[in-house]
N, C-alpha and C positions, 0 to 999 in steps of 0.2 A: 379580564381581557389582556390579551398577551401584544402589546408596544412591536410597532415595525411590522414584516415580514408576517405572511400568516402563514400555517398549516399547509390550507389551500394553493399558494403560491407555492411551497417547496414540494408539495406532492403532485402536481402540475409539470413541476423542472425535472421530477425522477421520474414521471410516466414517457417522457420525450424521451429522455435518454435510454430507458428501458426500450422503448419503441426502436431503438437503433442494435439491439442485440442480434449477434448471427440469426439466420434462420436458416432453417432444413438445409435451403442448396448449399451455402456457407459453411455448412458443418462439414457436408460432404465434401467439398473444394479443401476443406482443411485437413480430413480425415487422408484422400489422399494427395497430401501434400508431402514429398520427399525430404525435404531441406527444411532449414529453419529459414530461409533468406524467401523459398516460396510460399510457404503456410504466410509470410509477414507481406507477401506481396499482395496473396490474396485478400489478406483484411482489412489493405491499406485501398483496394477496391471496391469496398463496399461499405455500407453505412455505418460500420461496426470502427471505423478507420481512427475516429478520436482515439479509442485504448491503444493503439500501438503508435503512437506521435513519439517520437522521441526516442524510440527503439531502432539502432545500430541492425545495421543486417547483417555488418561483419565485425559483431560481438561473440566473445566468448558465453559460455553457460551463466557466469558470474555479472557480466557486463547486461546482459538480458533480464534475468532475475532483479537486477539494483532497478534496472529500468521500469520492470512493472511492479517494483513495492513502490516508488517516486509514482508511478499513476496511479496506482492507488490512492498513496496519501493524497497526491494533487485533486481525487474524485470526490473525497470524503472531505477536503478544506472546502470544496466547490459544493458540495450538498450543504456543509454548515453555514455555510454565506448565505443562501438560500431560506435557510430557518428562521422561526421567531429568536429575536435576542436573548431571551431566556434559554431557549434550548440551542443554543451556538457550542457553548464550553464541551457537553455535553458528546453531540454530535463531532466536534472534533476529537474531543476524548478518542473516538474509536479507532483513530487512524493508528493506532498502538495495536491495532490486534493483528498486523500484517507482522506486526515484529513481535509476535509472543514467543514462536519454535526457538528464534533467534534470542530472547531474553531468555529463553530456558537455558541455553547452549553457555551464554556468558556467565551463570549461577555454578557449572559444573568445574572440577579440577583444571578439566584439562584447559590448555590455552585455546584462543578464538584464532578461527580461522580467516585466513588473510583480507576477504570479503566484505567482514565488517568493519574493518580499519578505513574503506575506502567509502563506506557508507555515511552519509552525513549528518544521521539522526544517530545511528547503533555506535560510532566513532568514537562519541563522546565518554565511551562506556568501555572504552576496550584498552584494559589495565596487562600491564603483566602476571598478577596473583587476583585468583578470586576474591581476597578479603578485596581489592582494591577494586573491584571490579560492582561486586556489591555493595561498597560505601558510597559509590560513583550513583548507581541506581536508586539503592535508598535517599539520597539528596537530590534525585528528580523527578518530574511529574507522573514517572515510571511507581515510585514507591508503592503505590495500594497492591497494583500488580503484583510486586515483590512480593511486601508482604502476605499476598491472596495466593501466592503458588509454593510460598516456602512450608 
């Protein structure tokens, strides 16, 4: 028997929020949506309105992007809260797979782009030399990752 939180309870908290996903007319209001200030107005509209909390309407491409890997992470902390305590570590584990392109990108030569210096998780990691960049990563909870793509 798995102590705390069951199954049931967290599979109950992601069919609600699943239930809150665009549907058809939404897609359509999105599809022709001209701007990025109206696609964000539209979905602050409608029940879809949690995923874009926090999102700037007069962000750039970069300021937008940071905004929904932070709701991500924030969705995947909030699903783990939700779990049995055994399967918590786990379930936050995943909030790392939003930033995999990005751990590929800090693995290569060339230098990181301005982006991730401003990022609060990826920050940590953004050296001037890849040696320094990768020692940064292999001494964090990032490591398996490392190791699993190199």
């Amino acid at each position: 028997m798995i102590s705390g939180l069951t199954l049931d309870y967290a599979y109950a908290r992601v069919a609600a929020r699943i239930a809150q996903r665009p549907d058809e007319r939404l897609w359509l209001q999105l599809r022709s949506a001209r701007t990025v200030p109206a696609l964000l107005e539209a979905v602050r509209a409608s029940a879809a309105a949690s995923t874009v909390s926090g999102i700037s309407l007069t962000g750039d491409a970069e300021t937008i992007e940071h905004a929904f890997r932070q709701q991500l992470r924030t969705r995947i902390d909030e699903v783990a809260s939700w779990s049995p305590v055994a399967w918590q570590p786990a379930v936050h584990y995943t909030r790392h797979l939003v930033d995999l392109p990005a751990i590929a990108q800090l693995l290569r030569d060339e230098a990181p782009p301005r982006w991730m210096a401003v990022d609060p998780v990826l920050s940590t990691y953004v050296h001037a030399s890849r040696t320094e960049r990768r020692a940064a990563l292999l001494a964090s909870p990032l490591a398996p990752i490392i190791l699993a793509i190199e």
